[in-house]
DONU-788697 format. One record per residue (C-alpha): residue number from 1; chain; x negated, y negated, z. Coordinates in Angstrom, 2 decimals, padded with zeros to 5 digits. Each point is the difference from the previous one (the first is absolute). Example, Ala and Ser with C-alpha at 12.3 -4.5 7.8 and 13.67 -1.06 7.14 Angstrom:
2
  resi  chain       px       py       pz
     1      A  -012.30   004.50   007.80
     2      A  -001.37  -003.44  -000.66
This chain:
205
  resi  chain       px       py       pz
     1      A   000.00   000.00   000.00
     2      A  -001.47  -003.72  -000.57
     3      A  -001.17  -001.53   002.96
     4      A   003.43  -002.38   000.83
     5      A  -001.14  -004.14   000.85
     6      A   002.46  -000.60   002.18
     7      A  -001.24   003.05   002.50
     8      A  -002.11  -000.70   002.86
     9      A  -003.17  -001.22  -000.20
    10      A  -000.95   003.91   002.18
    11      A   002.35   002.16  -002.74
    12      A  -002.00  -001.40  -002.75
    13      A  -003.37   000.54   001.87
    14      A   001.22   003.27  -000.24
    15      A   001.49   000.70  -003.21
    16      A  -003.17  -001.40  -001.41
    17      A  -002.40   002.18   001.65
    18      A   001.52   002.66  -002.79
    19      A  -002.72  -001.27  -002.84
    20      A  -002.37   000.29   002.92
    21      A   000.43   003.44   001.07
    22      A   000.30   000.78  -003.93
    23      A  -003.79  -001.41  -000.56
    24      A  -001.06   002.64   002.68
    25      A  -001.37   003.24  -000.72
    26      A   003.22   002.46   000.10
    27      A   001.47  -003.17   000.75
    28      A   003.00   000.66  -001.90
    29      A   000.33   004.01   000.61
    30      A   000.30  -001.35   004.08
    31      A   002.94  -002.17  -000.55
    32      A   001.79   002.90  -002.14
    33      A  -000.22   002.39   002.71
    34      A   003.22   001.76   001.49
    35      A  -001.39  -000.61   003.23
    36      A  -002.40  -003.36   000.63
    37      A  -002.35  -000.27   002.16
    38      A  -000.90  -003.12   001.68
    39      A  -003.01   001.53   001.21
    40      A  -001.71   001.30  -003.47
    41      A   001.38  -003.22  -001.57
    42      A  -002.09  -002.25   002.39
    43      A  -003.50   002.23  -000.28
    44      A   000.95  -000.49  -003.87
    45      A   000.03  -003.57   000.55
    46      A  -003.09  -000.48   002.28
    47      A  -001.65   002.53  -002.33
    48      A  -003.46   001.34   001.81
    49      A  -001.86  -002.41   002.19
    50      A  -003.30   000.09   000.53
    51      A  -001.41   001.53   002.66
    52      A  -001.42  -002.19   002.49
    53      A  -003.29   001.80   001.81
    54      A  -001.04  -002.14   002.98
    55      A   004.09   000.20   000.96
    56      A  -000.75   002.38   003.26
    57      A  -002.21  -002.76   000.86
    58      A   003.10  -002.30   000.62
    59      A   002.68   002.56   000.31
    60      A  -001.46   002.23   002.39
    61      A  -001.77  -001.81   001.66
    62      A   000.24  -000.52   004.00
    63      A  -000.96  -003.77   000.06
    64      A   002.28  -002.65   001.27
    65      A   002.21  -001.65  -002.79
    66      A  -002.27  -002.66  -000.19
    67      A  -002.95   001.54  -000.10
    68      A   001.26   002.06  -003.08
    69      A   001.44  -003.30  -001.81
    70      A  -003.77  -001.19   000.33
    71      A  -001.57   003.39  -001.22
    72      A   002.97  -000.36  -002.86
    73      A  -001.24  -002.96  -001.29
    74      A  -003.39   000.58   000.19
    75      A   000.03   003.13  -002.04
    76      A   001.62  -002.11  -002.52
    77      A  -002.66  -002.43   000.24
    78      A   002.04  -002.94   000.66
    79      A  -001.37  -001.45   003.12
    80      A  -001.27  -003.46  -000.24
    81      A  -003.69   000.52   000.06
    82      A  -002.71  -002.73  -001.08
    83      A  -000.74   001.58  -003.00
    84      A   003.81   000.07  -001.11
    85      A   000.64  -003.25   000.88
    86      A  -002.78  -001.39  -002.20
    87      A   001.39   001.63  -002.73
    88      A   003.48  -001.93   000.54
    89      A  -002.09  -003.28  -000.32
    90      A  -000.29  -000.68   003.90
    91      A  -003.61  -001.53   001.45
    92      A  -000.54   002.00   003.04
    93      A  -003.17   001.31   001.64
    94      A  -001.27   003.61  -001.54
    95      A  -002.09   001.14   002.81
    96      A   001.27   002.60   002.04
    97      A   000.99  -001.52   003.72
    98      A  -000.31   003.19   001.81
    99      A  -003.92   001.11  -001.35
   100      A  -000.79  -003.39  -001.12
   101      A  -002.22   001.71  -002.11
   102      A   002.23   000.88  -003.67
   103      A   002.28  -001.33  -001.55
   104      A   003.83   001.28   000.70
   105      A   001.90   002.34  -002.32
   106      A   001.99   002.83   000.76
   107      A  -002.43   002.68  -000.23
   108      A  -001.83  -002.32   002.21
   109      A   001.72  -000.15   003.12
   110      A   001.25   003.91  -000.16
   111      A  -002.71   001.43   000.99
   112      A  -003.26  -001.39  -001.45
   113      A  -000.08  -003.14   002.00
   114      A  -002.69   000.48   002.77
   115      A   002.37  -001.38   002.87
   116      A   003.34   002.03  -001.42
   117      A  -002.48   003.24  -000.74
   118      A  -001.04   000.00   003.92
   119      A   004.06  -000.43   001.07
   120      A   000.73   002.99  -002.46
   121      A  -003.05   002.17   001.12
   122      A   001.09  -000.11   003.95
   123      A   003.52   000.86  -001.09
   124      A  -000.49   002.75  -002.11
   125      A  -002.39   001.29   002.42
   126      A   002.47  -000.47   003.04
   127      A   003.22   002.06  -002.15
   128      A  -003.02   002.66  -001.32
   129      A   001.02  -000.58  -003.20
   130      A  -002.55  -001.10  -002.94
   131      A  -002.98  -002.47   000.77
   132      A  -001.11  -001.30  -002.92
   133      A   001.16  -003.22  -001.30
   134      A   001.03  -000.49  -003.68
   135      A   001.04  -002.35  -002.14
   136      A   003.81  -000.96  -000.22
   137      A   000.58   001.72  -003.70
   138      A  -001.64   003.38   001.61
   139      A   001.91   000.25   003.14
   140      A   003.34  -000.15  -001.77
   141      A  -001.76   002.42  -002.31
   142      A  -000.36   002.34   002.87
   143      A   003.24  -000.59   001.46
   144      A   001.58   000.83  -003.28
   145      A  -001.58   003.15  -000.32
   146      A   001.05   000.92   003.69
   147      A   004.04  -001.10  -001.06
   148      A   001.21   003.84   000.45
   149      A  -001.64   000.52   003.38
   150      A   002.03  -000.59   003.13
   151      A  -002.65   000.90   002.60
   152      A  -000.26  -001.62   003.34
   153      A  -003.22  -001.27  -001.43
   154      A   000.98  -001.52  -003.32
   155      A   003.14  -001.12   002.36
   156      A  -002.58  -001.76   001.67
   157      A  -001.94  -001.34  -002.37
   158      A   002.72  -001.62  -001.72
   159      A   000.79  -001.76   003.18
   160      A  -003.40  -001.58   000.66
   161      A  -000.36  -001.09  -003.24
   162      A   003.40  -002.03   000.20
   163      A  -000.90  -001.12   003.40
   164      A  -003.66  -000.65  -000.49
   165      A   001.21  -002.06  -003.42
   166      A   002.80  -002.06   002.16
   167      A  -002.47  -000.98   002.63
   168      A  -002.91  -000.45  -002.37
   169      A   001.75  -002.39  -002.39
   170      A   001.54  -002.21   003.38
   171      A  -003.43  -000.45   001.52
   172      A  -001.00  -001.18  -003.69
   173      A   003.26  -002.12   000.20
   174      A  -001.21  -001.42   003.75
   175      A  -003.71  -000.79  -001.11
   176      A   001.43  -002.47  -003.27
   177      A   002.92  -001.37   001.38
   178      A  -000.41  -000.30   004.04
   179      A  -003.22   000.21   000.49
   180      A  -000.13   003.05   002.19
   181      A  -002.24   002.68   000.24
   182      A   000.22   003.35   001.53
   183      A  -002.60   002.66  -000.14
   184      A  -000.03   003.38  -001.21
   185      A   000.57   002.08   003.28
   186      A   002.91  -002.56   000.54
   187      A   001.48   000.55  -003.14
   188      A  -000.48   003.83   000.42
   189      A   001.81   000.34   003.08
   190      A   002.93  -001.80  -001.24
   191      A  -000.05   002.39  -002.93
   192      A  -000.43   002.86   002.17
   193      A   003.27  -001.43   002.30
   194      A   001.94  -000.24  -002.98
   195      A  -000.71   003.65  -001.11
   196      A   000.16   001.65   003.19
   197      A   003.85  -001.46   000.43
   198      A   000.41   000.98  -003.60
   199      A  -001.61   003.06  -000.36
   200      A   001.83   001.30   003.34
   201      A   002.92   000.35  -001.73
   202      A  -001.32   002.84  -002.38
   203      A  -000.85   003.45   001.81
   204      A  -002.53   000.61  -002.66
   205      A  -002.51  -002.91   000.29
């Protein structure tokens, strides 16, 4: 039937979605069915996504909401570091304000800043979980590899990567903007607080 103009605006959203579903593969062989199913319709519709493999780093992950948010963003490499705000046009100062040594990037500050390295070795070491500190692109690497795994100790490495990210990035946050400084035993009991409350919760880790 032709799509009637004086129907609502939500009955002609629908009668139009017809040379929509008949663009999709089978599209048209779904809506001649006897019986139609609103649930093969919709995967027809999304079609395959693709699979995301540092998800168990944000989905199963025993962090604190925010901690994950943080983690989320960084993995997408969409925090506001020096080097990304250059390339937006903005004049700020390159040089790293935790090592005062490099210049800031991602990779950078997770883990191959000197100050950052020392937080990450005395946390890995305290959870007995993997010492050596990488750069950011091979830690997700690792992670990704590890997506499958649901032991107590990927369980916990997932968490003290979130927390050790959260807690990294404020201290950053507090050296630019407020002039505060905290140093790195400070910093690691606050992560280790976090992920003892956290980490409680799970008989596992």
């Amino acid at each position: 039937m032709p799509i009637p103009s004086q129907a609502a605006w939500v009955v002609q959203k629908i009668l139009g979605a017809r040379a929509y579903m008949a663009s999709l593969l089978n599209g048209m062989d779904l809506l001649q069915q006897e019986t139609f199913s609103i649930r093969k319709t919709y995967v027809a519709m999304r079609r395959t996504p693709e699979k995301v493999k540092w998800y168990p780093m944000i989905c199963k992950s025993l962090a604190a909401p925010k901690c994950i948010f943080i983690l989320w963003l960084t993995i997408l490499k969409r925090m506001a570091t020096r080097d990304r705000l250059i390339r937006f046009g903005i004049q700020c100062e390159q040089v790293c304000c935790l090592c005062k040594h490099e210049n800031e990037f991602l990779n950078h500050l997770f883990f191959t800043c000197e100050f950052l390295a020392e937080v990450w070795r005395k946390l890995t070491t305290w959870c007995g979980v993997r010492q050596q500190a990488l750069a950011w692109d091979a830690e997700v690497e690792y992670l990704e590899s590890q997506g499958t795994s649901n032991t107590g100790k990927q369980l916990m490495y997932r968490l003290v990567i979130a927390t050790a990210v959260y807690h990294l990035l404020r201290e950053r946050n507090d050296r630019r903007f407020n002039s505060k400084e905290s140093d790195v035993d400070r910093i690691v009991r606050q992560c280790q607080l976090m992920m003892v409350v956290r980490g409680s919760k799970n008989a596992k880790v």
